[in-house]
C-alpha positions in Angstrom: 136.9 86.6 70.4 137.3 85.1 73.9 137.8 88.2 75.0 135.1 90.2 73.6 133.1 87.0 75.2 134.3 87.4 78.7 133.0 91.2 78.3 129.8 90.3 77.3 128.9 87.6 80.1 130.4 90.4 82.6 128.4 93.3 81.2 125.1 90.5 81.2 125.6 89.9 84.7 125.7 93.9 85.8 122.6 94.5 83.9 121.2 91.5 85.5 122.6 93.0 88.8 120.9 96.7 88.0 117.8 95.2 87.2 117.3 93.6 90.5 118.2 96.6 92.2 114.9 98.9 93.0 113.5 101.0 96.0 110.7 99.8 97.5 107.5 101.6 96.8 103.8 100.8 97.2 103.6 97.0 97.2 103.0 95.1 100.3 106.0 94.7 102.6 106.6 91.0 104.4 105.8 92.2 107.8 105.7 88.4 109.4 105.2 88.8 113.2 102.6 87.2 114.0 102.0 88.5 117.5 101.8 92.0 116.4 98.2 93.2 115.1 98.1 94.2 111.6 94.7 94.9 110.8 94.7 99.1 112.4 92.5 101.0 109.9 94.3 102.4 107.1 95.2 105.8 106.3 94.2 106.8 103.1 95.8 103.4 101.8 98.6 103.2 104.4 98.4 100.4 106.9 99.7 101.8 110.4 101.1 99.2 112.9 99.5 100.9 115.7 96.8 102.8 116.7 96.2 106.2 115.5 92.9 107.0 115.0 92.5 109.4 118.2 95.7 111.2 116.6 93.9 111.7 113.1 91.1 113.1 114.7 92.7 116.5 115.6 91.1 117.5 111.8 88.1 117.6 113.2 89.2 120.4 115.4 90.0 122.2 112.4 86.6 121.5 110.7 84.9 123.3 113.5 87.1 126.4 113.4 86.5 126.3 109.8 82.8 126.2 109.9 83.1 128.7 113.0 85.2 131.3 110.5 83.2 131.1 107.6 80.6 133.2 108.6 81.5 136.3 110.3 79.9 137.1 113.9 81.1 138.9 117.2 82.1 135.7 119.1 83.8 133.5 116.3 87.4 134.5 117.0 86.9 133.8 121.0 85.0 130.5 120.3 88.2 129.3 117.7 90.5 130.4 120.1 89.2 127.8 122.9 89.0 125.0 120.5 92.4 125.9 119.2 94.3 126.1 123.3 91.7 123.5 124.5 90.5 120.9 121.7 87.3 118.8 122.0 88.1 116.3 119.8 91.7 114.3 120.3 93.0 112.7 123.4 89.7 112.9 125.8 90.1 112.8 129.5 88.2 113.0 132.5 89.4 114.7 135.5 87.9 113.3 138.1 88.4 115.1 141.9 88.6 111.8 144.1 86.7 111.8 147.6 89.4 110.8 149.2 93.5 111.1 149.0 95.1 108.0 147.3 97.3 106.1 150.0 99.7 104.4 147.1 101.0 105.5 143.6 99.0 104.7 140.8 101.3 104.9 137.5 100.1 106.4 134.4 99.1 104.0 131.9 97.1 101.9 134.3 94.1 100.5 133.3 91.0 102.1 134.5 86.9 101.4 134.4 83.7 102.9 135.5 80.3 104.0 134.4 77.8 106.5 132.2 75.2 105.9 133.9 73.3 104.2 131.3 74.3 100.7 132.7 78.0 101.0 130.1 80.9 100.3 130.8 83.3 103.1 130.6 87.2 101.7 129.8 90.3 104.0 130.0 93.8 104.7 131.2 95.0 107.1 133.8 96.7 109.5 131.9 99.6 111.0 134.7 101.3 109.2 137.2 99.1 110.3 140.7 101.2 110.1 143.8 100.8 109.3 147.5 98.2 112.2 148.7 96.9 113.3 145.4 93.1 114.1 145.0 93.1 114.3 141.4 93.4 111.2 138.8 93.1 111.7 134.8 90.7 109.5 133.2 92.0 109.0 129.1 89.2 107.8 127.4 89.6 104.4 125.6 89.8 105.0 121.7 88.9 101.9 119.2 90.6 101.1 115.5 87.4 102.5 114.0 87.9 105.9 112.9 84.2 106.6 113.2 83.5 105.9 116.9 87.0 106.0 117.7 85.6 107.7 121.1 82.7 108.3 122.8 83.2 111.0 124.8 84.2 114.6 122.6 83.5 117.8 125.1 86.7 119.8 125.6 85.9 123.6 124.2 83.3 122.7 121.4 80.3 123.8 121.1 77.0 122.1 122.5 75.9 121.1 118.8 79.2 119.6 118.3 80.1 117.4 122.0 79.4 113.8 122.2 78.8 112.2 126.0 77.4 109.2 124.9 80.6 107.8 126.2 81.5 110.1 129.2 81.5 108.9 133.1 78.8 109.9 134.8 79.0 113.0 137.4 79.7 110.7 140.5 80.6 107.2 141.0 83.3 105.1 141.6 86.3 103.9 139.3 87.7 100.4 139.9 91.7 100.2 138.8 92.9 97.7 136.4 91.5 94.1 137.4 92.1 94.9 141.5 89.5 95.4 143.5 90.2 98.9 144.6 87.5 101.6 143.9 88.2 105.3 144.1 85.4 107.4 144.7 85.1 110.9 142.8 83.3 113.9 141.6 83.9 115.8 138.6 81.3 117.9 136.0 80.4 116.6 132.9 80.1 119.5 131.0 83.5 121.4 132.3 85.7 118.7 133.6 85.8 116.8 130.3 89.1 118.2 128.7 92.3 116.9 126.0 95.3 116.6 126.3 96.0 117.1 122.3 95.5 120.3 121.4 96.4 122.3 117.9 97.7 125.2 119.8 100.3 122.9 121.6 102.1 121.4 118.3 103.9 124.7 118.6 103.8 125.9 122.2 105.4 122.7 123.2 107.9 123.3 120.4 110.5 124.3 122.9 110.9 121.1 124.6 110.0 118.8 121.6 111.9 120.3 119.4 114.5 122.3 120.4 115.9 120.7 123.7 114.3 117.3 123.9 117.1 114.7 123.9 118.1 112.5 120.4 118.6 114.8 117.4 117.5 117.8 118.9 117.3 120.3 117.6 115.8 119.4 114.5 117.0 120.5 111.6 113.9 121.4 109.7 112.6 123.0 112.2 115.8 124.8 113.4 115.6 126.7 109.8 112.0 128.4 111.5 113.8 128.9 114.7 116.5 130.6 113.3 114.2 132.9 111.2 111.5 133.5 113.5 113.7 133.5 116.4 111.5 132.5 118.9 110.4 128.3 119.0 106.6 129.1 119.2 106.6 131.0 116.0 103.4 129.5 114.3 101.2 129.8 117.9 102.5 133.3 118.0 101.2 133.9 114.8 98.1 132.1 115.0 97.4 133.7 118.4 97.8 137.0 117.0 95.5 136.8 114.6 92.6 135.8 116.7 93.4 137.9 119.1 93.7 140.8 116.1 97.2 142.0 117.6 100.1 142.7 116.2 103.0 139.9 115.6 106.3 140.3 117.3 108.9 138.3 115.7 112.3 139.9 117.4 113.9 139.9 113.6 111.1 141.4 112.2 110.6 138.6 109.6 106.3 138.1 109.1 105.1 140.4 110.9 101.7 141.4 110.5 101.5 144.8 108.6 98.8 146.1 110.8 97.2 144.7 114.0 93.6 146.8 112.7 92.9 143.6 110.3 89.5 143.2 108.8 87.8 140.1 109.9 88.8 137.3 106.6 92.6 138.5 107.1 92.5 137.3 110.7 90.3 134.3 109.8 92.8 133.6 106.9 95.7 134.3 108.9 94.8 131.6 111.8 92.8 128.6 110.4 95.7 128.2 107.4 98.6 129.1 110.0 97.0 126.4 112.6 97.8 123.3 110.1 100.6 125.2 107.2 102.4 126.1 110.3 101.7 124.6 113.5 100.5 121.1 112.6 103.0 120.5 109.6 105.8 120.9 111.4 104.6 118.5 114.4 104.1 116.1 111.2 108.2 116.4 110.3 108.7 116.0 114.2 107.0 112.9 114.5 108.7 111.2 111.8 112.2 112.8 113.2 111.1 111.1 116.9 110.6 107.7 115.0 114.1 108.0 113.9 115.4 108.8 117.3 113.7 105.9 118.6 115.1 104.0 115.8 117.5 101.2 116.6 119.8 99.4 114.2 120.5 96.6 115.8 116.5 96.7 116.5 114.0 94.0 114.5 110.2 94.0 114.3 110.4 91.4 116.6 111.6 93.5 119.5 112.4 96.7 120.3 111.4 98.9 116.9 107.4 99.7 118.4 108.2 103.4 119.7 109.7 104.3 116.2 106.8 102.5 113.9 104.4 104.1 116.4 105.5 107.4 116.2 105.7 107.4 112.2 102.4 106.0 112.4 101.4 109.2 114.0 103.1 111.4 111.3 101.1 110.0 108.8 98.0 110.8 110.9 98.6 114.1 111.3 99.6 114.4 107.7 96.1 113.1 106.7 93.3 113.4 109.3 90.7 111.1 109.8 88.3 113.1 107.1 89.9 111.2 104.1 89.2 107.6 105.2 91.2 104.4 104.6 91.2 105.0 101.3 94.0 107.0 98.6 92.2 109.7 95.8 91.6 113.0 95.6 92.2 115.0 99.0 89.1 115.8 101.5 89.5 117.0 105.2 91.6 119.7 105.9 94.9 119.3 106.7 97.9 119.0 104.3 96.8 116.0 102.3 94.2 118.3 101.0 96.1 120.8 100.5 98.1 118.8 97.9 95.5 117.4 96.1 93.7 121.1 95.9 96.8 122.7 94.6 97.9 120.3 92.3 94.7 121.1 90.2 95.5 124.6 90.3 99.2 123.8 88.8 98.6 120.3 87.2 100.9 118.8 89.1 98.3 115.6 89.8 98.7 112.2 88.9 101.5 110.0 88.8 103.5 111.5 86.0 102.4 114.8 87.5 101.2 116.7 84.3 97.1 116.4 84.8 94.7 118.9 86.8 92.8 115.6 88.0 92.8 112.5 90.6 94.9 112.9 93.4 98.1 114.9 93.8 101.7 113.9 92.6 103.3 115.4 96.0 100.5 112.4 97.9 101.0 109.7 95.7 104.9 109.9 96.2 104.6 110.9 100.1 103.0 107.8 100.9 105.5 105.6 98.9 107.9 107.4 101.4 105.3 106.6 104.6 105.3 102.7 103.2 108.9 102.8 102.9 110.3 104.4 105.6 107.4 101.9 107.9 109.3 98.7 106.5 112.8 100.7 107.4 111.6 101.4 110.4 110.4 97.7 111.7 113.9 96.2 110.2 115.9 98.8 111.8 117.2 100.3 108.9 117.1 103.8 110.8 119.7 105.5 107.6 117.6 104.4 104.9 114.6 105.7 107.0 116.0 108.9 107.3 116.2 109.0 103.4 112.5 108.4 103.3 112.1 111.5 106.2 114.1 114.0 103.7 112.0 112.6 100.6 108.9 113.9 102.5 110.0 116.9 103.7 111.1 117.9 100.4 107.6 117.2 98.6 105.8 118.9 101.3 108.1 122.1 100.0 105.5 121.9 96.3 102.4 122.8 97.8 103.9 125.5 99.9 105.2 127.0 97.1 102.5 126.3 94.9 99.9 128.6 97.2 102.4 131.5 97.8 102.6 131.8 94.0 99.7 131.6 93.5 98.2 134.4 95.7 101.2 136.3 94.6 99.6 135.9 91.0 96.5 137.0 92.4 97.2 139.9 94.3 99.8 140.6 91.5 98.3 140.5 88.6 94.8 139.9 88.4 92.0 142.8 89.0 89.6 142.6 92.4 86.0 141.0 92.1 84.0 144.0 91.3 81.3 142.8 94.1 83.9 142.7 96.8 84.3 146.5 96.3 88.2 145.5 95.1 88.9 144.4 98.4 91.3 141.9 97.8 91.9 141.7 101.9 91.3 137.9 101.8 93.8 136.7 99.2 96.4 138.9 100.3 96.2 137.5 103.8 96.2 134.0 101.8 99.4 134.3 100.0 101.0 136.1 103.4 100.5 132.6 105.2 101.7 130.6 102.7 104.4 132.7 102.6 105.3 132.6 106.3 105.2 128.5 106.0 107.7 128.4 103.4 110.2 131.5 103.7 112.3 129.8 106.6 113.4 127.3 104.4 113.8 130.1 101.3 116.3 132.0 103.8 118.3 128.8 104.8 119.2 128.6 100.6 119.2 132.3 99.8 118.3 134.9 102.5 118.2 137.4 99.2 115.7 135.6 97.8 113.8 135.4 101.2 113.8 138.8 101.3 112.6 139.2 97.9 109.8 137.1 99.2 109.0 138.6 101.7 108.7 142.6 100.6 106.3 141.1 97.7 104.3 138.8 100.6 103.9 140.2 103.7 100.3 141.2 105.1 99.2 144.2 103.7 101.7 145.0 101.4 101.4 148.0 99.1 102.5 145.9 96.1 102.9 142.3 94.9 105.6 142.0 91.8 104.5 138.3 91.0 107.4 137.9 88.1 110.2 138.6 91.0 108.7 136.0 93.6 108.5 133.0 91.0 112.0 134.0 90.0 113.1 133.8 93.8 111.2 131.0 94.3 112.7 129.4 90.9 116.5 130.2 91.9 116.0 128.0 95.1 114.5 125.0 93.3 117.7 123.0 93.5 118.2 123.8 97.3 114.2 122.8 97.8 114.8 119.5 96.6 111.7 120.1 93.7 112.0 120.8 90.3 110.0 122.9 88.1 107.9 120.5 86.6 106.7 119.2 90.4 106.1 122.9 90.8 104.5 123.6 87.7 102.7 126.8 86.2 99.3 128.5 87.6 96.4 126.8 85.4 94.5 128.8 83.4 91.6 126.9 81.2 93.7 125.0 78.7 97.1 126.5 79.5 99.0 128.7 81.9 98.2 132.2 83.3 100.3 134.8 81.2 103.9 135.2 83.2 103.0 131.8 85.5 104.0 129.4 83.2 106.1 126.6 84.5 110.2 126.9 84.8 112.3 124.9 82.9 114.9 122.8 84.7 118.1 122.9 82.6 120.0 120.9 84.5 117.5 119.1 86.3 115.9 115.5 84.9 112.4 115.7 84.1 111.7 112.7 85.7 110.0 114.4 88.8 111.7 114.1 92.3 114.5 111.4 92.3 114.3 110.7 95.4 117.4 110.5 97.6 116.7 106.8 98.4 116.9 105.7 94.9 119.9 108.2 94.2 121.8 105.9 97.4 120.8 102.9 95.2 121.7 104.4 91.8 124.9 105.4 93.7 125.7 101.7 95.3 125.0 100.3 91.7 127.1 102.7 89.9 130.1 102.0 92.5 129.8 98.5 91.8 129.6 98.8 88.3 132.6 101.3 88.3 134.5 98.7 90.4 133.7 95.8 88.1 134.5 98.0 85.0 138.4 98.7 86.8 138.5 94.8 87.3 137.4 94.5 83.9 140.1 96.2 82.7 143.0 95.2 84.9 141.7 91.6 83.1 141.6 92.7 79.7 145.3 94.5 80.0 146.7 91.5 81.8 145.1 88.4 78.9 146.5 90.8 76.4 150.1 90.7 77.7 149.7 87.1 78.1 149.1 87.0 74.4 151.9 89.4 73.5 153.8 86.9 75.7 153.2 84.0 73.7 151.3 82.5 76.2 147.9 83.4 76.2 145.2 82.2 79.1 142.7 80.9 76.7 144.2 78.0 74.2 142.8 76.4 71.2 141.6 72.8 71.8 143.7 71.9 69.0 141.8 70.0 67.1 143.1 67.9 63.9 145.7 69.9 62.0 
């Protein structure tokens, strides 16, 4: 009995022990430093440390090249193209040509001030280092916390309609630096010499040094599956840039290429707008969050030297969202790949939390920014491992709405006939599924490249056929290497159940409890080693009271009693 006892208080105190144990999610985290600001707008729910509302504001870019492409004319490709290589929109900066050389070194960052002529005060930081001799300083434009006039001064390559210079410096005038009292003189146009610095074309053409040979854990391994398959770093500008130029691609393995340069005008449009952000922008998203965790530092606290990291994280989650969606979680609106989770989990009803409804907001979101929560309260308490978890958590949900559009376009270039008033001209969909297809088939061909070339044949732009049955089944056979599961996935909607074919997979071998996220397998993992160890203890104390009872003297003795 007093054995049986024993077991029963030890097995009490393990389930008290697993029911403590838990992964953070969504709840407030004690962030307690009081001398860092904690009030930054929030990001469709998440709270950034820093400020990031100049980086969120590269979606309104995008909104102009996609107002630009949806109506065909002669001068919308050349008009996308300069927003695309020039902005208008994120990281505003004068350049201002100064009347005279400066006679000492003025270091970037330092703070700046002049005029717009309307009697305003113009604040900003000089964005390059400008050395002894130099005729030419960078004004960066001051940006606030409040996403809606996070900048006054918008130029760059938009259109007229589109600028703001409410903000800008005037043509001519003087610049006083920091709180000295030195003034440079200077010159500059308004209209012309109002430029960024963050542009949508450079999240890839910078690839090459951010990526691939910066220092830390370069090169990244996400984006060293593209590398390898593409075989050249600036694979998504080189296919954007081909497709507003209307030229062919030249991938030196062949893999994507365009199927014909002579593309009507919705391929091309297609083709670039959803390869600027399934392409270009969401792989500048996973290399932010893998720069936070090479800034990360263990022995690091919020109270010292973790900012860089937070910051940087901060940024992914900007990039991820845009500023279109607002401070506040729900159903997806902007244009970047927030959006494109919440629209695709209707078409697959994958939204909601249990993900099984075709309303609210998206699974893949809801989850994603558990991660972004998480891996921020890593981050401060220099938990740089457990971080990383919540990186590979996020890279692996961002996988479900990838695959979710290549299927399905490949259902409907497959399977279903051409709108009868588009002259079955099914030109825009194909170049549709052949982009979601490009943004996903790296990562295919690092599990399987069978399977990616199965893919691919059935996906490419302009090809002759589209066997929808062989893609989901190449798709389905790299689930486990994905990091999703068929029920994230889910089958193409159609009224009150699925498409015929399009159904959803079934895992099984594979928990239909969603994603478990690697995080919570680490804790499941610690837990189970420690209840594994305590059950071997257990044992070792159960086989050694038993002998002491075979022995004739056993470790619990009656209190005797009367006889």
């Amino acid at each position: 009995m007093m054995i049986i006892f024993s077991t029963i208080i030890l097995l009490s105190l393990l389930s008290s022990s697993l029911s403590k144990t838990s992964f953070p999610r969504s709840e407030k985290l004690p962030i307690t430093d009081i001398s860092r600001k904690l009030s930054y707008q929030a990001i469709a729910g998440y709270e950034p440390t820093s400020r990031v509302t100049d980086h969120a504001a590269i979606d309104l870019d995008m909104d102009i090249i996609l107002q630009t492409l949806g109506t065909e004319f002669n001068d919308a490709f050349d008009i996308v193209a300069g927003i695309y290589s020039q902005g208008g929109n994120s990281k505003s900066y004068a350049k201002l040509t100064l009347n005279q050389p400066v006679t000492q070194v003025i270091e970037k960052g330092t703070n700046v001030q002049g005029g717009n002529g309307n009697n305003e005060v113009v604040l900003g930081k000089v964005l390059e280092k400008v050395n002894i001799g130099d005729s030419v300083l960078k004004f960066q434009y001051e940006t606030s916390d409040n996403q809606k006039n996070y900048v006054k001064c918008r130029v760059g390559a938009l259109p007229v309609e589109n600028q703001d210079t409410r903000g800008c410096l005037k043509n001519s005038g003087d610049i006083q630096l920091g709180y000295t009292e030195t003034y440079l003189s200077y010159l500059y146009n308004k209209s012309t010499d109002n430029l960024n610095k963050r542009t949508i074309k450079e999240f890839s053409s910078s690839a090459a040094d951010k990526m691939q040979n910066c220092s830390g854990g370069c090169p990244y391994s996400d984006f060293e599956q593209f590398l390898t398959y593409y075989g050249r770093p600036d694979y998504g500008d080189h296919w954007v840039s081909s497709a507003l130029s209307g030229t062919n691609t030249q991938f030196e393995n062949g893999n994507a290429n365009f199927g014909d340069p002579n593309l009507p005008f919705v391929s091309r449009a297609e083709c670039a707008k959803k390869g600027m952000v399934y392409m270009n922008i969401y792989m500048y998203v996973i290399r932010e969050l893998e720069d936070a965790l090479d800034d990360c530092g263990s022995t690091c606290t919020l109270y010292n030297c973790n900012d860089d990291p937070v910051q940087a994280w901060d940024k992914g989650v900007a990039f991820y969202t845009g500023s279109l969606q607002g401070s506040n979680a729900g159903p997806g609106f902007g244009n970047l790949f927030y959006a494109l989770a919440d629209k695709r989990c209707k078409n697959f009803q994958t939204c909601g939390s249990n993900s099984d409804s075709t309303s609210g907001g998206s699974y893949v979101n809801q989850e994603i920014f558990q991660e972004f929560v998480v891996g921020q309260y890593n981050l401060l308490n220099g938990q740089c491992e457990e971080a990383r978890k919540n990186k590979e958590n996020i890279v692996k949900l961002m996988n479900i709405p990838l695959i979710q559009g290549t299927l399905r376009y490949a259902y409907k270039t497959g399977n279903l006939p051409a709108d009868p008033q588009k002259s079955q001209d099914m030109s825009k969909e194909d170049a549709e599924g052949a982009v979601f297809a490009a943004s996903i088939l790296p990562k295919i061909h690092h599990c399987n490249p069978d399977d990616a070339k199965i893919i691919l044949d059935n996906m490419y732009l302009n090809s002759d056929v589209t066997d929808f049955t062989a893609v989901k089944e190449a798709f389905e056979r790299n689930y486990g290497c994905l990091g999703v599961t068929c029920d994230t996935v889910g089958g193409l909607v159609f009224g009150d159940g699925y498409y015929p074919d399009a159904e959803p997979c079934s895992d099984r071998f594979v928990s239909k409890s969603k994603i478990l996220t690697k995080a919570s397998k680490s804790i499941i993992a610690a837990v189970a080693g420690v209840a594994g160890a305590l059950i071997i203890v257990l044992g070792v104390c159960l086989m050694f009271m038993a002998k002491r009872e075979r022995e004739g003297t056993p470790i619990f003795r009656s209190s005797g009693g009367i006889n």
